[in-house]
N, C-alpha and C positions, 0 to 999 in steps of 0.2 A: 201666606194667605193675604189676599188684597184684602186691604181693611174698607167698609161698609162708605157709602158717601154721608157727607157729612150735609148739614142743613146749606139747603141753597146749590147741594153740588148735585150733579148730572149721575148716574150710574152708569161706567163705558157702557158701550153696544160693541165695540173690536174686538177682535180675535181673543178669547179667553174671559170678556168681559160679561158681555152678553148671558153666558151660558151661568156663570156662579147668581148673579143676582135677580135675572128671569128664572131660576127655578127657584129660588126664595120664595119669588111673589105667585106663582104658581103653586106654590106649597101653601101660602096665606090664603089664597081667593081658592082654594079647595075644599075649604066646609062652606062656602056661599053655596047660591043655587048653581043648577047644571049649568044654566047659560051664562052666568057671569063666569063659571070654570072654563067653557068654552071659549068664551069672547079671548080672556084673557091667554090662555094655551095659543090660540089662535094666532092674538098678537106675538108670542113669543116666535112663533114660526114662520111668521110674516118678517121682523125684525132680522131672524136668520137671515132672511135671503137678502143679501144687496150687492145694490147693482155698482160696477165702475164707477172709481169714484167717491165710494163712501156714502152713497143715497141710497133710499131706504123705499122697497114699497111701502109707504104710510097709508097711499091714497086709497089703498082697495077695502072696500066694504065691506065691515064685515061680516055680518052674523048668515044673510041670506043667502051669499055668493063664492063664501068661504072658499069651498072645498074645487068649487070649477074653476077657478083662480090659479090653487094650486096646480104646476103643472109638473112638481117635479113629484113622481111616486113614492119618493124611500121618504119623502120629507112629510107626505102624508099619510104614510104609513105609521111612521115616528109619530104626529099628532096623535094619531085615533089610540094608538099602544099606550102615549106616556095617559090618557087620562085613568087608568088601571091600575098605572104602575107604580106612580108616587107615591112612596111608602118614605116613613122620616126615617129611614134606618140607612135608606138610600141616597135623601138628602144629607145627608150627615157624613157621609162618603165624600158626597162631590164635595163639599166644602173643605171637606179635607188637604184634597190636591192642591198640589201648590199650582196658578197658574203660568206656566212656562211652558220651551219645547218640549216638546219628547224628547231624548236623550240620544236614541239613534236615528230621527232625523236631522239633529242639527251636523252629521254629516253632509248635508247638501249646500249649507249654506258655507261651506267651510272655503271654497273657492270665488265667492263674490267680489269680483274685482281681482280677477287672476293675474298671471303675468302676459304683459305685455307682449304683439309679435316679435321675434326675433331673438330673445331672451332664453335660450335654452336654460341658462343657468337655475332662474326663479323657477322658470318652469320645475325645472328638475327636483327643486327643495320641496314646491308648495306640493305638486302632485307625491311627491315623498311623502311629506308630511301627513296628508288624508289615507293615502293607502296603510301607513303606520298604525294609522289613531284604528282605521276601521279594520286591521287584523288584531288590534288588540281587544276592541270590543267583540268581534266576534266570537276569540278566544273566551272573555267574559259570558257571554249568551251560551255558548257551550257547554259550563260550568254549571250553569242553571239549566243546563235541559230547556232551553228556549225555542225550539226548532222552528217554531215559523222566521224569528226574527234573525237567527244565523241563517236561515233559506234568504230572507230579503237584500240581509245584509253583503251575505256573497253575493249577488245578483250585481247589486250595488260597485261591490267589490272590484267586480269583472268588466264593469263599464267603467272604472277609474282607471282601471292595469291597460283598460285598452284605448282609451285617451291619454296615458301617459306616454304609450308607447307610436304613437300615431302624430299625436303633437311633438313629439322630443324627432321621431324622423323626419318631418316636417322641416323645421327651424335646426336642425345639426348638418352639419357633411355625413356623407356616406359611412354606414356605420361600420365596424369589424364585423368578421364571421361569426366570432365568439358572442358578441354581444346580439346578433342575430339568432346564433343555439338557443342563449340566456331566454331571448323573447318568444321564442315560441317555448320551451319549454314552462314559463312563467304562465303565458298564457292557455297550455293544455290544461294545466292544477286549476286554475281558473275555473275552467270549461269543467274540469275534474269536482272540483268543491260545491260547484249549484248544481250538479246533477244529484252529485250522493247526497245532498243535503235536501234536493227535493223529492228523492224515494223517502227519506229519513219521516217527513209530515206523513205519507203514507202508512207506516209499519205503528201499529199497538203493542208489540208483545217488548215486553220490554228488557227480556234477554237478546231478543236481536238486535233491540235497540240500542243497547250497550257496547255489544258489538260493533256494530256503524259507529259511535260515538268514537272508539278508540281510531277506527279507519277515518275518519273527518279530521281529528285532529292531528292525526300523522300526515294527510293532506294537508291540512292549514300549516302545520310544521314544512313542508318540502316547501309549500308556494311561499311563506316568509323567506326563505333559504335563497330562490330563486329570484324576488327582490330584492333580496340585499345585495345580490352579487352584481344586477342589473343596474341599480340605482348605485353601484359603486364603481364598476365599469364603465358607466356614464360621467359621472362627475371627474371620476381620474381623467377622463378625457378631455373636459372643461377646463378643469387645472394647467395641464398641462400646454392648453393652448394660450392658457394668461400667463404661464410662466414663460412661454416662446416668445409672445408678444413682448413682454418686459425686455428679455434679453433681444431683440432684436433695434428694441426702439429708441432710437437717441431722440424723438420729442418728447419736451418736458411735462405737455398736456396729455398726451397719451400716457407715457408714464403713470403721471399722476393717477388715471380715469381706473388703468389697469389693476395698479396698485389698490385703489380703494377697493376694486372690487374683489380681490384678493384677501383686505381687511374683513370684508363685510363676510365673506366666507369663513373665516376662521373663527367668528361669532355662533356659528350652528354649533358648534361640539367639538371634540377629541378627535371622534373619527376625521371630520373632514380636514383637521389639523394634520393628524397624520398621513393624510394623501397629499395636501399640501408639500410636506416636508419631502416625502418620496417621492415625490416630483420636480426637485430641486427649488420648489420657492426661497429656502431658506438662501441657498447659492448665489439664487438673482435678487433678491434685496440686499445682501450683502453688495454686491456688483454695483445697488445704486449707492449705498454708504458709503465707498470707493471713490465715489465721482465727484468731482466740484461742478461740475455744470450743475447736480441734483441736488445742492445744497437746501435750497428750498423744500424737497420732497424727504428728506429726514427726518422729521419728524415721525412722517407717516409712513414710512417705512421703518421704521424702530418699532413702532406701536404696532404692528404686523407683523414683525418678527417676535415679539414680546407674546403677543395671542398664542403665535405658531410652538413656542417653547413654551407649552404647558405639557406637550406629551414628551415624551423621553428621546423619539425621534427627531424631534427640531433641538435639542439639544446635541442631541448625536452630529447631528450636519451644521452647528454652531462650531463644534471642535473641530469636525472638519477641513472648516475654509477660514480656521487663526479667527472664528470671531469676535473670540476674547480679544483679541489684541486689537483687532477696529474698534472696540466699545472701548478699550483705554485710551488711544489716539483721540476718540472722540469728548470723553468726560475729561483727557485734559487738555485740550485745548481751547483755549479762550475766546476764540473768533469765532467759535458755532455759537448758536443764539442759546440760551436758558432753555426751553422749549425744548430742545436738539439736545441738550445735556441729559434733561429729565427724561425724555423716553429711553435715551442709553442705559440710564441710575431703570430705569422698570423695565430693561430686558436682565442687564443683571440681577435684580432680583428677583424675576423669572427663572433664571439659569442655576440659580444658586439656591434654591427653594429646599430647605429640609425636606419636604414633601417627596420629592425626587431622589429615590437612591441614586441616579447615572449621576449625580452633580456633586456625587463624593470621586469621581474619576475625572474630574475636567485637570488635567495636568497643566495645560494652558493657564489656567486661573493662578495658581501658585505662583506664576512668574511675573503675571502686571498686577497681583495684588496690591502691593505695598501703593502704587501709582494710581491704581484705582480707589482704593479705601481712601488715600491724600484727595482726590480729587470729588469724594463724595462728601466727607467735611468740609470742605469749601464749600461746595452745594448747599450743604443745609445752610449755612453760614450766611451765604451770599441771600438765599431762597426767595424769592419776591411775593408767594404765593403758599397757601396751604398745599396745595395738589404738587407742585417739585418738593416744598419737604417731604410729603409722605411719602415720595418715591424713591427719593435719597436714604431717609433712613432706613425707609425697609431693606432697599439694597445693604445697607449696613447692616441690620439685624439680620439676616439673614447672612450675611457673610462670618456673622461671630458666632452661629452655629456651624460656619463649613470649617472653620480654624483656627484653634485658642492663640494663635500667631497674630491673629488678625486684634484681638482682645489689647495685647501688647499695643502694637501699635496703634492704634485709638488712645490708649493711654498717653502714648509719646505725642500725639497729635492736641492733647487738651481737649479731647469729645468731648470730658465731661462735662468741663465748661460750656464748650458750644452745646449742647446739648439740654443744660439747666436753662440758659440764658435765653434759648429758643422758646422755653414751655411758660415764659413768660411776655411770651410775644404772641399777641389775639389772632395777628395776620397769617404767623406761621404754626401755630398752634392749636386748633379751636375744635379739635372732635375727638373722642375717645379710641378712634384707629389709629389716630398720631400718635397719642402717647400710650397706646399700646406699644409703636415700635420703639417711643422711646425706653420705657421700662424695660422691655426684653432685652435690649443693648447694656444698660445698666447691670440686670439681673445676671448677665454672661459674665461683663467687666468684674463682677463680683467677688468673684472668686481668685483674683490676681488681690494681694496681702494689700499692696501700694494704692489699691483703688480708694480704699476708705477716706487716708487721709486725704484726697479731691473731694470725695463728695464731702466730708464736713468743712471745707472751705469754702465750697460752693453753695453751700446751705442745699444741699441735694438730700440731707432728714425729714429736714420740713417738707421737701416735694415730695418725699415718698409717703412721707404720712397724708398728704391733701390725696394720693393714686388711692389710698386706700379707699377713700370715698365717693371716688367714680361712680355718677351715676348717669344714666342714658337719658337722655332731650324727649325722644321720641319715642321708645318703645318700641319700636321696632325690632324684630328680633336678634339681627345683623349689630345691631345697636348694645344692646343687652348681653350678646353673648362679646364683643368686643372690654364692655366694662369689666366683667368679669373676670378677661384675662387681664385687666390691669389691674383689677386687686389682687389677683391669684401673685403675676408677678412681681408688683410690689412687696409683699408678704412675703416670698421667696427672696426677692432683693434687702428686702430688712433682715431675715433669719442669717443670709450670709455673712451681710459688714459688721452682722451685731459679735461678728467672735473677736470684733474690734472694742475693747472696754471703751473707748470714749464716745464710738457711735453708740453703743449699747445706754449710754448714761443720758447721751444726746435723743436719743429715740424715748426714753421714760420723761425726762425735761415737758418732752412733747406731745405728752400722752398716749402716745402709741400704746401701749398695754391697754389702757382703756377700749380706744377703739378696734383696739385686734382682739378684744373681749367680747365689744358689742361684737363682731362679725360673727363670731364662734357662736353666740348665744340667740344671735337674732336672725331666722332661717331670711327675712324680705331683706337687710340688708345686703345681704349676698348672693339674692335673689335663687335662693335654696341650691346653691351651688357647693357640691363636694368639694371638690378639688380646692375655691377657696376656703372652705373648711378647713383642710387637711394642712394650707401651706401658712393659714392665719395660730391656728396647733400650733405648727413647727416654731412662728416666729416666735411667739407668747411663751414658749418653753427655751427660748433662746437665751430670749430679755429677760427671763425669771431666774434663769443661773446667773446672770451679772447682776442685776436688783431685784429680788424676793421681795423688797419690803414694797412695791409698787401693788403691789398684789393683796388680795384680802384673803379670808382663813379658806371661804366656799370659792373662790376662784380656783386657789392653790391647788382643794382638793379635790375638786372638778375636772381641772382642765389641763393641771400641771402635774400631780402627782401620779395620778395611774395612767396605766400603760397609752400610750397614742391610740392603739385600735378603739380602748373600751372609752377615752373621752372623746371621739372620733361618735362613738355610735350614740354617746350620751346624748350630743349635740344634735347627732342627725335626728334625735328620735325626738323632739322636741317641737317642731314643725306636723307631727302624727295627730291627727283628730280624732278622739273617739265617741265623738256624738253621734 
């Protein structure tokens, strides 16, 4: 709701302005006499109209000349109606609405500032992108039995499939047969969905109407079908001409041009990732990490490769072409720039993502492990920046989920060290995603007997008790859910070392029992999170078998003595309102 103008302030007259606070005063000057109801209606409908520009007829007089004035009909039809019709039930209405678009027209404004001549590619995304938005709304309108607005909406519909298809032959070569079937059959459904949907506004009986209903949306089902295959047939085509380009072109400005826009692709999604890959891009950025002349274009060809391996195919065509083993030549050698290291350290740990079941089969990887994990501790080591730490260790954390081998050797390596010494440094250090991966690195190392005595050398108790206190800057929820897992795996990382007595005794020294008590008890510190519930339990029952006496009688018999599930629900249910 636009809030009222204040003293001294003007009430718009633009688009949405005019209409909420001229019927106010219309609604006020309604119990005066006729003529001042008049004058004032009058002016509201005068106000309406203006001219280019944002000028106002103000100058037309009113009371005697009113109506010969007016030259547009509906607009004095609307005068002579509303003095009838203003009832407060109906101003109470309008004030209601929010002032903004309408919801499905701001389909139209969706292409302002389209793409550029010559540009197939944008072309391809943006008109993609509105044909999407507006089969899902129509889908929507369906739902609710809206039939004029699925009739406009297709209308609509039908002029975007046949601008997209008119513009992309325009600005493309000569297209295939197949993607010529593709466009006429897209565009009969087309032709197919405003018809049936403008009998649809015709028909009352609303057995038929049901029926139609299911034939519309099995239309709307085949013409999304016949988009996607369209809009996918297209774009494969794009790819494939940026990946020819690449491999054909030894300049390093073209390259470069080509590359980015390759990058910039694999920014839309998954899918267009995996056309990417089935296309060989993976093949030909590899081809330029290859090269010494493209030493400069490294970067940005690792950070495109990196995009490319989120989907399980660009991993596939990584194993392919030994890519593992370019990204170990590259993170060890010392003559590529920092920069050039770091996006290597964030394809590995792209490729090596839990998330990924294929990236429990890269055989490749087992073999330049040991060379690449040596080569990522240096990195952190070295790191000159927050953004190569957190790419460094994530490739590490993620790499002591793909192999408790890897665990081992971090140990031989002294990670822990480098790894405590880091989270004491602002420069390398400074956001709750960092030390998310460090914790998780820890939380793995954990579980090997020899780990303990490092961390209590390295004073790595005391950090774990400061993780448990993480808390987010911003509030953001990227932010928020980041803290969480480093209390969770803090919490977890303590219940491990604690089967170690002298961490056990070092961790109560330090009050961890306390504050792994607050956690349990206090749902905001944990920001009502299970899971650190469950693993802040585990630790507190850990540390209570090596020192009980740390503990008070309602702690013990809380949170230690009955079973996990029932002090589990005690705690969740404490955060419950019942006002």
């Amino acid at each position: 709701m636009r809030r009222p103008p204040s003293n001294g302030e003007a009430a718009s007259e633009g688009p949405g302005g005019w209409g909420l606070w001229g019927v106010q005063e219309s609604r006020r000057l309604c119990c005066a006499g006729h003529d001042r109801c008049e004058q004032a209606l009058l002016q509201i409908g005068i106000n309406m109209m203006a001219l280019p520009g944002g000028r106002h007829l103000d100058s037309i007089t009113l009371p005697g000349q009113r109506l010969h004035l007016m030259q547009v009909d509906s607009v004095q039809r609307w005068m002579e109606d509303l003095k009838l019709m203003t009832e407060c039930e109906c101003m109470c209405v309008l004030q209601a609405k929010p002032i903004s678009l309408e919801e499905d027209a701001q389909g139209d404004l969706i292409l302002a500032g389209g793409p550029g001549p010559g540009d197939p590619l944008q072309l391809l995304l943006k008109r993609g992108w509105v044909i999407s938005t507006e089969l899902r709304r129509i889908g929507q309108k369906l739902a609710q039995d809206r039939w004029a607005r699925v009739h406009s909406m297709s209308v609509r519909l039908t002029c975007h499939a046949r601008s997209m298809v008119s513009e992309y032959s325009a600005v493309s070569r000569n297209s295939s047969k197949e993607m010529g079937q593709i466009e006429k059959l897209l565009m009969e459904k087309c032709s197919e969905l405003s018809a049936v949907t403008e009998r649809c506004l015709q028909v009352e009986n609303e057995h038929v109407l049901k029926s139609m209903k299911a034939c519309v949306s099995e239309t709307l089902s085949m013409l999304g079908q016949h988009f996607g295959q369209l809009l996918e047939l297209a774009l494969t085509r794009e790819v494939q001409a940026l990946v020819r380009k690449i491999d054909a072109s030894d300049n390093i400005y073209t390259t470069e041009s080509t590359t980015g826009n390759l990058f910039s692709l694999t920014q839309e999604g998954a899918p267009l990732c995996r056309i990417i890959a089935k296309e060989g891009g993976v093949v030909a950025l590899f081809k330029i990490c290859r090269q010494d002349t493209f030493r400069c274009l490294y970067p940005q060809a690792l950070r495109t490769l990196a995009s490319i391996c989120c989907v399980e195919e660009g991993v596939h065509q990584l194993e392919k072409v030994d890519g593992v083993l370019c990204l170990a030549d590259i993170l060890t050698d010392d003559s590529h720039s920092e920069a050039t290291r770091a996006e290597a350290a964030a394809v590995v740990a792209q490729v090596t993502s839990p998330h990924l079941p294929v990236t429990q089969h890269l055989s490749s990887f087992m073999e330049s492990m040991e060379e690449i994990v040596t080569a990522l501790i240096k990195l952190c080591q070295e790191a000159s920046s927050g953004e190569v730490f957190l790419l460094a260790s994530a490739a590490l954390a993620n790499i002591t989920f793909f192999d408790t081998m890897a665990c081992e050797m971090l140990l031989q390596l002294n990670a822990i060290r480098v790894l405590l010494e880091a989270c004491s440094d602002k420069q390398r250090v400074d956001t709750p995603y960092t030390r998310d991966q460090i914790v998780t690195i820890l939380a793995n190392m954990s579980v090997l007997e020899q780990c303990a005595s490092d961390i209590i050398q390295e004073n790595g108790v005391q950090l774990i008790m400061g993780m448990l206190s993480e808390k987010p800057r911003s509030g953001t929820p990227a932010e928020v859910a980041a803290c969480e897992r480093v209390q969770q795996k803090a919490a977890v990382t303590l219940a491990r070392l604690s089967r170690d007595p002298d961490v056990a005794r070092e961790a109560v020294r330090l009050s961890c029992m306390s504050r792994l008590i607050e956690l349990c008890r206090s749902p905001s510190e944990r920001n009502s999170s299970d899971a650190v519930l469950v693993a802040c339990l585990a630790a507190l029952r850990r540390l209570a078998g090596v020192c009980p006496e740390g503990l008070q009688d309602s702690d013990f018999q809380q949170l230690v003595q009955p079973r996990l599930v029932d002090s589990f629900l005690l705690c969740s249910n404490m955060e419950e309102s019942f006002v």
